[in-house]
N, CA, C and O of each residue as an XYZ file, in Angstrom:
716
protein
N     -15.407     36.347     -0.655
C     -14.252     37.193     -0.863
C     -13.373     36.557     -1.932
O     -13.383     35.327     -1.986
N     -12.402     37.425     -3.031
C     -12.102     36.616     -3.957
C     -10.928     37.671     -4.030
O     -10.921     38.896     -3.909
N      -9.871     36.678     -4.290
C      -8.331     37.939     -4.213
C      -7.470     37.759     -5.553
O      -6.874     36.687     -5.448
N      -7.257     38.195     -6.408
C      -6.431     38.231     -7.182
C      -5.436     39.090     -7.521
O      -5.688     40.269     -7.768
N      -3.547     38.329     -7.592
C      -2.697     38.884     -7.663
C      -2.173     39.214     -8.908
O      -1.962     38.311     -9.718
N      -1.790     41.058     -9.341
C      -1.308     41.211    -10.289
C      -0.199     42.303     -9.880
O      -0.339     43.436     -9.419
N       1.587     41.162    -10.389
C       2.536     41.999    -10.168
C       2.970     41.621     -8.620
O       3.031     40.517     -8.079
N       3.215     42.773     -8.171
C       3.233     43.304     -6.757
C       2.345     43.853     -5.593
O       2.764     43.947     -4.439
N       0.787     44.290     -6.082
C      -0.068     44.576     -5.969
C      -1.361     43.424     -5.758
O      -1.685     42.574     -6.588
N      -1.931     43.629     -4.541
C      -2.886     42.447     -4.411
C      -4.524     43.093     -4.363
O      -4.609     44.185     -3.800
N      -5.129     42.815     -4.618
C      -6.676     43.247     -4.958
C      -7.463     42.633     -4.297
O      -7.912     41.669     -4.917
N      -7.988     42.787     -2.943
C      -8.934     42.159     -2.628
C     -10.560     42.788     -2.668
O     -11.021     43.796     -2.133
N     -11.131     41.868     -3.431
C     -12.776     42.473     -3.336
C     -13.748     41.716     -2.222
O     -13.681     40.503     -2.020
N     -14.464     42.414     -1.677
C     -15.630     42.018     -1.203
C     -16.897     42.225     -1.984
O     -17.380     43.322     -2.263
N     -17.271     41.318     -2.232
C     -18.706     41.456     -2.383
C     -19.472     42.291     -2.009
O     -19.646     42.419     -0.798
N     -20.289     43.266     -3.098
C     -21.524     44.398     -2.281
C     -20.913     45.211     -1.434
O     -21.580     45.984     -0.747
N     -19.218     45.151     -1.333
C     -18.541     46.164     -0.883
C     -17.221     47.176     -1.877
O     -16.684     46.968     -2.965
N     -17.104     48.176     -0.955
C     -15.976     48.894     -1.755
C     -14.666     48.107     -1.913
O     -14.165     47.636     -0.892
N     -14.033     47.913     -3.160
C     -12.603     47.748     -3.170
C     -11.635     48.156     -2.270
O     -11.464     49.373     -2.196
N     -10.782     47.251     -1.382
C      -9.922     47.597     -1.133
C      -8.331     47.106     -1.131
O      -7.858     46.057     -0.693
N      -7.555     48.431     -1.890
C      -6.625     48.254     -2.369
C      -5.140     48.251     -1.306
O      -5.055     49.273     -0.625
N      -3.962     47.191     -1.106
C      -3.016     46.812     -0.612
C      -1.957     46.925     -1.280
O      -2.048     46.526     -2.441
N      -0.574     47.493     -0.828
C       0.484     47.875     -1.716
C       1.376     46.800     -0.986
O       0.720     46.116     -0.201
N       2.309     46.584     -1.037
C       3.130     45.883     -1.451
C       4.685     46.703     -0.507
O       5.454     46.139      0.271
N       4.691     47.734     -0.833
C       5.660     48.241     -0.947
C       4.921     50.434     -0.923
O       3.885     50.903     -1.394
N       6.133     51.150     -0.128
C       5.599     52.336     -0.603
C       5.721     52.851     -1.548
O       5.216     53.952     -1.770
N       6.582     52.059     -2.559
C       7.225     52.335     -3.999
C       5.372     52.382     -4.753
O       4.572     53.313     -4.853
N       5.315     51.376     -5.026
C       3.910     51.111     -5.211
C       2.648     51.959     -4.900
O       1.723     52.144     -5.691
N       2.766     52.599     -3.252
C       1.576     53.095     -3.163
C       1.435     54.767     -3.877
O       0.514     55.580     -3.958
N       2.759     54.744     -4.280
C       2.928     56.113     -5.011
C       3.011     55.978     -6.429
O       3.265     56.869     -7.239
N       2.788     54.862     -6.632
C       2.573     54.762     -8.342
C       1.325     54.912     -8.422
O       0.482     54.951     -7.526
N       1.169     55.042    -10.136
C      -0.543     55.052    -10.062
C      -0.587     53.485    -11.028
O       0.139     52.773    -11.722
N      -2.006     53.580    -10.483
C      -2.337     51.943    -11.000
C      -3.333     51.957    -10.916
O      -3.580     52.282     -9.755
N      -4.694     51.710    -11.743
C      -6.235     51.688    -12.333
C      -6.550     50.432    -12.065
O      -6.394     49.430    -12.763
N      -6.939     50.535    -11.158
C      -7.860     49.057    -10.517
C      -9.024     49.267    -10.986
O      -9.429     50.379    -10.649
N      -9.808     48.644    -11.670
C     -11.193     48.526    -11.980
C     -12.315     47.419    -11.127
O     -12.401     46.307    -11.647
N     -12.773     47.549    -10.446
C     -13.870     46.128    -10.101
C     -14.995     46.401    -10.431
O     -15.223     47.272    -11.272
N     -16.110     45.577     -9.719
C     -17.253     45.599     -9.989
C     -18.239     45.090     -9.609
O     -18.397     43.960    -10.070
N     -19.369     45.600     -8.630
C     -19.521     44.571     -7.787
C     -20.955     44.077     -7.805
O     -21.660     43.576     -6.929
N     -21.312     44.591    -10.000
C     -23.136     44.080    -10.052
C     -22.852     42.236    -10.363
O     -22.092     41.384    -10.824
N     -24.438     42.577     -9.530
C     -24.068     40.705     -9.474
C     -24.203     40.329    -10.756
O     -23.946     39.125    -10.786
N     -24.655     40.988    -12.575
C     -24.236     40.380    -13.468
C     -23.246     40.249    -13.990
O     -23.160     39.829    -15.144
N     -22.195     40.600    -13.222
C     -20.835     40.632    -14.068
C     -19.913     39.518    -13.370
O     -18.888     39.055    -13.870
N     -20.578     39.095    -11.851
C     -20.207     37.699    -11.136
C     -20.987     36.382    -11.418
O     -20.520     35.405    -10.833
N     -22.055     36.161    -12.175
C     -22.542     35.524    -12.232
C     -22.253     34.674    -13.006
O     -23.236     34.014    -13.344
N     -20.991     34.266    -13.623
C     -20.232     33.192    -14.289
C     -19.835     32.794    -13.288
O     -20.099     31.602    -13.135
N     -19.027     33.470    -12.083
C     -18.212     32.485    -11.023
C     -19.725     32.001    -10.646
O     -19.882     30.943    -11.255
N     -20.936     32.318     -9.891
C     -22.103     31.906     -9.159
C     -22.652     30.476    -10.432
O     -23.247     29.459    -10.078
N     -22.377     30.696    -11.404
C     -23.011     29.461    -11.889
C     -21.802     28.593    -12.091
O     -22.115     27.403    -12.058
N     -20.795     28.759    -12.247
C     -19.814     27.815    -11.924
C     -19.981     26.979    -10.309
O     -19.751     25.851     -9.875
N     -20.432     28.070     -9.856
C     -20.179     27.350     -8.491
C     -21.421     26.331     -8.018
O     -21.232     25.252     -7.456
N     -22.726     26.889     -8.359
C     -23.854     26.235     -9.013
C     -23.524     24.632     -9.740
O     -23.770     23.566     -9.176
N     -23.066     24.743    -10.768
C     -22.655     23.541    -11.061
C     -21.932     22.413    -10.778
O     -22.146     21.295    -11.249
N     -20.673     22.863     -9.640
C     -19.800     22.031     -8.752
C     -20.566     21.347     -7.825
O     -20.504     20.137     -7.609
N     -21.652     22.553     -7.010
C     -22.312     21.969     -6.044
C     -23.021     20.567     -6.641
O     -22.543     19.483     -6.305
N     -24.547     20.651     -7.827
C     -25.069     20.318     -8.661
C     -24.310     18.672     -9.172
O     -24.741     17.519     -9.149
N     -23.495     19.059     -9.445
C     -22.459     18.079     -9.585
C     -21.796     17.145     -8.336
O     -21.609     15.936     -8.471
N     -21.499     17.829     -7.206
C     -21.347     16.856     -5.887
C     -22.363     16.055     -5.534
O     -22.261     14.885     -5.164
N     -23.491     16.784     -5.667
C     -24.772     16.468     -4.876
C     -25.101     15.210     -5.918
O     -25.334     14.205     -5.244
N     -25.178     14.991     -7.101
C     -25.432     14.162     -8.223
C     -24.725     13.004     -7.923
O     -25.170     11.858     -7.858
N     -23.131     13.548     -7.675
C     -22.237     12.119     -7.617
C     -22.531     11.327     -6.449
O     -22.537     10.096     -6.427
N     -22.806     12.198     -5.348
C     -23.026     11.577     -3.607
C     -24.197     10.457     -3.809
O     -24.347      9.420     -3.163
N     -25.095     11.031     -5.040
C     -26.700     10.306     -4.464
C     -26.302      9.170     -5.658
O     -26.873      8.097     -5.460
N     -25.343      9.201     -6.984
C     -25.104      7.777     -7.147
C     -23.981      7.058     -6.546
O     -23.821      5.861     -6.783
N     -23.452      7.499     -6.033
C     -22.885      6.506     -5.359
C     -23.843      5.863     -4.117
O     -24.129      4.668     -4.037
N     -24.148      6.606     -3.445
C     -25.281      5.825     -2.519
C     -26.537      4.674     -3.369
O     -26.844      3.508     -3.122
N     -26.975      5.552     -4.323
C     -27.340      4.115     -5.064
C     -27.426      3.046     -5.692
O     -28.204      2.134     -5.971
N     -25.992      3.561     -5.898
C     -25.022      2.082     -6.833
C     -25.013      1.422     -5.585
O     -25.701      0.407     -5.473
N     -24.128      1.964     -4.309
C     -24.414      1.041     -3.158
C     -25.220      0.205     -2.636
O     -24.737     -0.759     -2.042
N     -26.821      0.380     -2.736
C     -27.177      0.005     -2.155
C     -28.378     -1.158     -3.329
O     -29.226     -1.985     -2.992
N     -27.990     -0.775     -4.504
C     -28.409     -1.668     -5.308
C     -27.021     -2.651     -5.603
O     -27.237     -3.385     -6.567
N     -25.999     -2.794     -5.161
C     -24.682     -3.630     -5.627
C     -25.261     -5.257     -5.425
O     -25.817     -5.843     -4.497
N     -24.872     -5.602     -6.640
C     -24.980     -7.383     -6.689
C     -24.371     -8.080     -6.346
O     -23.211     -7.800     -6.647
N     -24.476     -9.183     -5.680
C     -23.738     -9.936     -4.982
C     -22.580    -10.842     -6.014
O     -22.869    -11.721     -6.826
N     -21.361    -10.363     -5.713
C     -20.489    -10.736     -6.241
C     -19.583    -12.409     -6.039
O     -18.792    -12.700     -5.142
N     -20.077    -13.341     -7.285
C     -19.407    -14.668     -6.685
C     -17.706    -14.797     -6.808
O     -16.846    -14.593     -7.664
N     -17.756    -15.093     -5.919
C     -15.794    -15.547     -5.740
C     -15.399    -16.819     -6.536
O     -16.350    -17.461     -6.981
N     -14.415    -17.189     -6.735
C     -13.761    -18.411     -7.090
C     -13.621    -18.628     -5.958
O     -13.354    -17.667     -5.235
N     -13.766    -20.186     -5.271
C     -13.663    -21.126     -4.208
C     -12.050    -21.524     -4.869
O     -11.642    -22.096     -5.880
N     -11.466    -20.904     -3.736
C     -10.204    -21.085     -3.677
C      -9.567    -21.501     -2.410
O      -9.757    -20.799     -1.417
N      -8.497    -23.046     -2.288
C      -8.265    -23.806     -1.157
C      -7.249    -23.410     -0.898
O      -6.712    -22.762     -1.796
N      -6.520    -23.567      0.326
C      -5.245    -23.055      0.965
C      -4.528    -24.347      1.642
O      -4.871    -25.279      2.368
N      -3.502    -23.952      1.092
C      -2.330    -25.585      1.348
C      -1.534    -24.798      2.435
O      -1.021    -23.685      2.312
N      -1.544    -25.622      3.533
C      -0.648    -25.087      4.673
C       0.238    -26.314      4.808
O      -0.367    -27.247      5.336
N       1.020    -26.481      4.605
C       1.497    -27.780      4.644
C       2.655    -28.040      6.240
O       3.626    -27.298      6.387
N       2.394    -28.955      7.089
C       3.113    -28.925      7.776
C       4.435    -28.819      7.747
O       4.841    -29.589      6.876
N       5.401    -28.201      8.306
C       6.870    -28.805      8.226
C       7.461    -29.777      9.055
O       7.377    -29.823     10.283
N       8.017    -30.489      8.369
C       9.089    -31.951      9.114
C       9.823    -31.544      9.601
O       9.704    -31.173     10.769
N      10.837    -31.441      8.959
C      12.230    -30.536      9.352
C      12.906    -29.018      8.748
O      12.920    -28.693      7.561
N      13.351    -28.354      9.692
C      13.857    -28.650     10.581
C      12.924    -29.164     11.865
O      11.791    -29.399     11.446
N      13.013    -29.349     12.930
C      12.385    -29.500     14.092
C      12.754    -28.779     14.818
O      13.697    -28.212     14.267
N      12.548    -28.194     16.277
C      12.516    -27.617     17.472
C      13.291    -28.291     18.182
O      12.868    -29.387     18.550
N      14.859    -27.810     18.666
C      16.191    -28.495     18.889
C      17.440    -28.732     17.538
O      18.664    -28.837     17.613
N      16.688    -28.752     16.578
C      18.114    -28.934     15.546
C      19.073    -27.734     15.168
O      18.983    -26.506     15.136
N      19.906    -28.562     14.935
C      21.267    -27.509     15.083
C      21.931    -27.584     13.443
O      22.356    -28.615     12.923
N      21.898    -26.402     12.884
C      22.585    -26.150     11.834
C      23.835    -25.437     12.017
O      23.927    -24.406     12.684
N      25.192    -26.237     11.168
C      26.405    -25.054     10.901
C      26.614    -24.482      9.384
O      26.260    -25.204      8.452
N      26.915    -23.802      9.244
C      27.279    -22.570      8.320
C      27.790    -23.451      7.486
O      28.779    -24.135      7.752
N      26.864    -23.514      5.941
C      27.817    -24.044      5.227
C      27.539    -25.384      5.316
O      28.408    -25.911      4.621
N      26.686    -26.420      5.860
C      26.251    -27.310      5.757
C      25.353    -27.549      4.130
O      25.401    -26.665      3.274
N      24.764    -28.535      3.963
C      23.467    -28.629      3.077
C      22.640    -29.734      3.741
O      23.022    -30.853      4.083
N      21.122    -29.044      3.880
C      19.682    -29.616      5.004
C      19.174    -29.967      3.262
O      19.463    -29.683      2.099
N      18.131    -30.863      4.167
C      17.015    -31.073      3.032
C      15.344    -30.644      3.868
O      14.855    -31.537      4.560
N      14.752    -29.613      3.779
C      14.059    -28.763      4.409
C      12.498    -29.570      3.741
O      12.041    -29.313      2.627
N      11.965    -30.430      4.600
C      10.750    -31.458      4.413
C       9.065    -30.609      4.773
O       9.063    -29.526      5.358
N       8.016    -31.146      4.423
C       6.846    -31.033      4.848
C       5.985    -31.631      4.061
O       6.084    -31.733      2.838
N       4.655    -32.258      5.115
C       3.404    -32.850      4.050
C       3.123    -32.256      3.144
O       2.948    -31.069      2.867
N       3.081    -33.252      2.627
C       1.824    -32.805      1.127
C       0.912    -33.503      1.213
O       0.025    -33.239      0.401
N       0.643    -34.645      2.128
C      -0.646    -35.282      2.290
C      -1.790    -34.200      2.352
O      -1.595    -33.066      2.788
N      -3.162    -34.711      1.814
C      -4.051    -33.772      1.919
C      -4.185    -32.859      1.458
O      -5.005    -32.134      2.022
N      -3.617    -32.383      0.387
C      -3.235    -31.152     -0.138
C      -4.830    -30.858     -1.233
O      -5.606    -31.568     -1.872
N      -4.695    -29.667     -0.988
C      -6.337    -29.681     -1.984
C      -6.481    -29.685     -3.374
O      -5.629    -28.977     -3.911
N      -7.194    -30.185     -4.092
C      -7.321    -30.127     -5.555
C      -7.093    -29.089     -6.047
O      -6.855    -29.314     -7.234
N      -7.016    -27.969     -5.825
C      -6.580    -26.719     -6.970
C      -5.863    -25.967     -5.554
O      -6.279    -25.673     -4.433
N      -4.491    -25.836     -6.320
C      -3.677    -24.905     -5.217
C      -3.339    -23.701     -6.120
O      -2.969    -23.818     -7.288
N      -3.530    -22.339     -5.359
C      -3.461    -21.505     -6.174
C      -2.573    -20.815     -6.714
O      -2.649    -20.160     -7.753
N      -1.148    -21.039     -5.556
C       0.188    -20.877     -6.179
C       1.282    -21.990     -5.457
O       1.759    -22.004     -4.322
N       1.479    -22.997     -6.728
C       1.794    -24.294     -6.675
C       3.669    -24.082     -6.626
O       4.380    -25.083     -6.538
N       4.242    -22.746     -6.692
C       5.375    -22.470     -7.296
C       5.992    -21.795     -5.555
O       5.538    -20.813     -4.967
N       7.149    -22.736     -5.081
C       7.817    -22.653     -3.557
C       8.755    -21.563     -3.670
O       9.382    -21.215     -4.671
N       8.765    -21.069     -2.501
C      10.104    -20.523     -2.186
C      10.543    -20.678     -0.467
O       9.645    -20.827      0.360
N      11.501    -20.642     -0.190
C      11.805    -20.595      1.391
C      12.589    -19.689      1.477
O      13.349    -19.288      0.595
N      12.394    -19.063      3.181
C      13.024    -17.985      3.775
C      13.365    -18.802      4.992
O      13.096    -19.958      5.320
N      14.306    -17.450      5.770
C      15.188    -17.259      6.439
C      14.742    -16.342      7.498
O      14.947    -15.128      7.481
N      13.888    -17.230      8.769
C      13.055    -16.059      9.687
C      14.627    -16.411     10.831
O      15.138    -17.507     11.060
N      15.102    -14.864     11.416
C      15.136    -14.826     12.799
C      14.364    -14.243     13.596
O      13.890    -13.165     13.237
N      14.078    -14.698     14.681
C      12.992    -13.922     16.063
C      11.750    -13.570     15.206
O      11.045    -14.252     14.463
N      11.732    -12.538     15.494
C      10.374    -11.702     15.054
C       9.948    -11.427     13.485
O       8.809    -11.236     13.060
N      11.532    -11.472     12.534
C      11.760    -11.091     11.108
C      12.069    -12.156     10.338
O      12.640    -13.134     10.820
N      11.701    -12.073      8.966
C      11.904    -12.984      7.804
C      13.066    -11.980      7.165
O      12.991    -10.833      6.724
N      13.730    -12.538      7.251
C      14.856    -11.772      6.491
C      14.765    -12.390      5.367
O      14.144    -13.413      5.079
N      15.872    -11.244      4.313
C      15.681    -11.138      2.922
C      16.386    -12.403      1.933
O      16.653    -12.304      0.735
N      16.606    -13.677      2.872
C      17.527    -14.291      2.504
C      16.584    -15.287      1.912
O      15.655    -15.725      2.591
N      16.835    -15.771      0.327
C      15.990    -16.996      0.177
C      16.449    -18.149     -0.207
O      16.912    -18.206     -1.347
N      16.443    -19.681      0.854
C      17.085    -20.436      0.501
C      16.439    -21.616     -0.272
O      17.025    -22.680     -0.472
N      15.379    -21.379     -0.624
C      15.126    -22.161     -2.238
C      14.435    -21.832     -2.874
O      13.454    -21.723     -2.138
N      14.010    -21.415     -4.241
C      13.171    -20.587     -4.877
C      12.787    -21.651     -6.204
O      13.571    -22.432     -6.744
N      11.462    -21.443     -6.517
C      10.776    -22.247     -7.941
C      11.151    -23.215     -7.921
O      12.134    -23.740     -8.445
N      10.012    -23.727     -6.994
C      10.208    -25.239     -6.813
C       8.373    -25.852     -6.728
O       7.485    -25.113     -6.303
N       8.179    -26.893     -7.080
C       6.652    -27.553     -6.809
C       6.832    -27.846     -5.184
O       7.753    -28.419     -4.602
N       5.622    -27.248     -4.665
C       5.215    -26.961     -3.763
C       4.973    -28.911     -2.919
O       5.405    -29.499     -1.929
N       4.125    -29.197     -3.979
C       4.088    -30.354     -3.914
C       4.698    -31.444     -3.994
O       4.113    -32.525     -3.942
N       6.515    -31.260     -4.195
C       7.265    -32.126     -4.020
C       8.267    -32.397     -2.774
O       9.161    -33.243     -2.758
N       7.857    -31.320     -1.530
C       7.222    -31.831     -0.142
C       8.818    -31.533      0.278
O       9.032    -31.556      1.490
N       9.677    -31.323     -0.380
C      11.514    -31.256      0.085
C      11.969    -29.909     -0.871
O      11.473    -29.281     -1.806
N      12.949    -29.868     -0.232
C      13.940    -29.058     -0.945
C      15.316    -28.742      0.028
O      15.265    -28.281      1.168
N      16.516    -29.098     -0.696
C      17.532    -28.744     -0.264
C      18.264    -27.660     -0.569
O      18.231    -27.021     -1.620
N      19.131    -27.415      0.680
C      19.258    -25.905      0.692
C      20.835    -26.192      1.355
O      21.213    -27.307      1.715
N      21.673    -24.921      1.433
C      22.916    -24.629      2.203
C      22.783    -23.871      3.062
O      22.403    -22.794      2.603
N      22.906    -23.855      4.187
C      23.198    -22.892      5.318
C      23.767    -22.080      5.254
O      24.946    -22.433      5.219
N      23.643    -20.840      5.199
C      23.690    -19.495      4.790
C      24.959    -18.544      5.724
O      24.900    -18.592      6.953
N      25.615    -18.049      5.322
C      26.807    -17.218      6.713
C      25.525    -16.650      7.876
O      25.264    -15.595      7.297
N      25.038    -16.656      8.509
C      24.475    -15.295      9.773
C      24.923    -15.769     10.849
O      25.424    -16.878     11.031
N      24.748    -14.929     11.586
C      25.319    -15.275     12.932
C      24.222    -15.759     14.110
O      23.081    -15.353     14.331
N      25.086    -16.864     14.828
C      24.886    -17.552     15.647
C      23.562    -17.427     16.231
O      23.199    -16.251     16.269
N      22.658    -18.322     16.733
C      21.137    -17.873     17.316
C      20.557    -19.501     17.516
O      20.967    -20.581     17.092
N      19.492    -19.131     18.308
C      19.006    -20.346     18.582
C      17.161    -20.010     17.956
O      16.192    -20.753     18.111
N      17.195    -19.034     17.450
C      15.864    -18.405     17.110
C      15.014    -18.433     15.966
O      13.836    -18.087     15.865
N      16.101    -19.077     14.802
C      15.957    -19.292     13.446
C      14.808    -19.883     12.767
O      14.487    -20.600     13.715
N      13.767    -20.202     11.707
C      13.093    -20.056     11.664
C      13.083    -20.455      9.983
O      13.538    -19.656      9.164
N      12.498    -21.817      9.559
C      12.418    -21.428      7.949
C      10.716    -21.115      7.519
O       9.775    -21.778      7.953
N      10.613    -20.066      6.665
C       8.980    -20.380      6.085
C       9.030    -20.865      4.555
O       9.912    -20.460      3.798
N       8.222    -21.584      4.229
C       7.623    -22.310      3.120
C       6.756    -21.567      2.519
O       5.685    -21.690      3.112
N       6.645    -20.651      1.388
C       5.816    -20.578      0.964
C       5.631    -20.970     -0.307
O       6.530    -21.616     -0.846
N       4.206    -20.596     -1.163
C       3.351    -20.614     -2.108
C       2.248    -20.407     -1.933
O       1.856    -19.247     -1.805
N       1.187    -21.739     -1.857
C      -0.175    -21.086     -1.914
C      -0.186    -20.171     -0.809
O      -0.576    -19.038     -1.094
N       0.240    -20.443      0.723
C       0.392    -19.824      1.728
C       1.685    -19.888      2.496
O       2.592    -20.557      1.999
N       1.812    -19.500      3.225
C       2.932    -19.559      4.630
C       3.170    -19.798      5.735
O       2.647    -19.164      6.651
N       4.121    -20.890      5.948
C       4.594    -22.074      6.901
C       5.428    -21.660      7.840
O       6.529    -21.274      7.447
N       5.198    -21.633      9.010
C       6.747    -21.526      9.759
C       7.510    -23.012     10.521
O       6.780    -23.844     11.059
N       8.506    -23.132     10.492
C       9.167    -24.372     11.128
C       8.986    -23.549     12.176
O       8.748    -22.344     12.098
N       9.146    -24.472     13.587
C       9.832    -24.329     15.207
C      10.918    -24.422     14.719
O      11.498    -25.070     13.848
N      11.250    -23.050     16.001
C      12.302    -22.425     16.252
C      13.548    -23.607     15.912
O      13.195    -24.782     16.023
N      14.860    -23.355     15.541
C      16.128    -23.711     15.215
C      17.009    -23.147     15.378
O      16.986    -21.917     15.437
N      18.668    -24.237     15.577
C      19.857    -23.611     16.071
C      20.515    -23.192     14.390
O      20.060    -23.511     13.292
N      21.512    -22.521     14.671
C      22.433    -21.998     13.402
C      23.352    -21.254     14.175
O      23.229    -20.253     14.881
N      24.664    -22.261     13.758
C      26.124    -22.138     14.731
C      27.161    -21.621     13.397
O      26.917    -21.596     12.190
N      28.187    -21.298     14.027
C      29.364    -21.479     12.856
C      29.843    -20.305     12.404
O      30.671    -20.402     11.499
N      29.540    -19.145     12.800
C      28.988    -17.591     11.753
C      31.173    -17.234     11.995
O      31.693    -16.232     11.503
């Protein structure tokens, strides 16, 4: 079935059937208006080979992709190491006030020969969330410190710094008083 709208007036044909015509309006069904169709199959047979060719065309793309699949070469990776570096401090029990300055520690012992992003930043986790706060940014990963100021938030015993670069560190839990 194939419908095309002209105006106000909608035309629907069936196939190998009679036209039938839909007004709009009774304004319309009292106008005159020369609908022409046609329903030998050589005068459809541009849409039928169009449609011919979509199919033709699915069916083509489906069967290479299945065989690109299943001929795919095994793809080598770069051997790439991951620095998790412990954290020192803070520790689990320390108490920060607002407005202080920490010096926020962790190993670098052991650290692997190619780190893949050598460039630090630290956050600001409470509970469950890393909030948007960052208290040291572009720093070598590998120089194991960084000092920071204690930030205004309010009061918690839940606090939380992460370390990142190559990967991401969380300290145990911490106090932060003072808000």
């Amino acid at each position: 079935m194939m419908a095309a709208a002209r105006g106000d007036v909608l035309a629907t044909i069936f196939m190998y059937k009679e036209p039938v015509l839909e007004c709009a309006s009774d304004h319309h069904r009292n106008a005159q208006y020369q609908l022409t169709t046609t329903t030998e199959l050589s005068n459809l047979s541009p849409l039928y080979s169009t449609m011919k060719f979509t199919s033709i065309t699915t069916l083509a793309s489906l069967f290479l992709v299945a065989v690109s699949s299943a001929v795919a070469l095994p793809v080598h990776h770069e051997v790439r190491d991951v620095f998790v570096p412990p954290i020192l401090y803070p520790r689990a029990g320390t108490v920060w006030k607002v407005g202080e300055k920490h010096r926020i520690t962790w190993t670098t012992s052991n650290h692997p020969a190619k780190i893949t992003n050598q460039v630090g930043r630290i956050m600001l986790r409470k509970g469950d969330f890393t909030t948007p706060l960052i208290l040291a940014n572009d720093f070598d990963i590998l120089l194991g410190q960084a000092t920071i100021t204690v930030p205004w938030v309010e009061d918690g015993d839940d606090y939380q710094v992460v370390v990142f670069g190559d990967s991401g560190n969380f300290s145990p839990a911490f106090t932060i008083t003072g808000a």
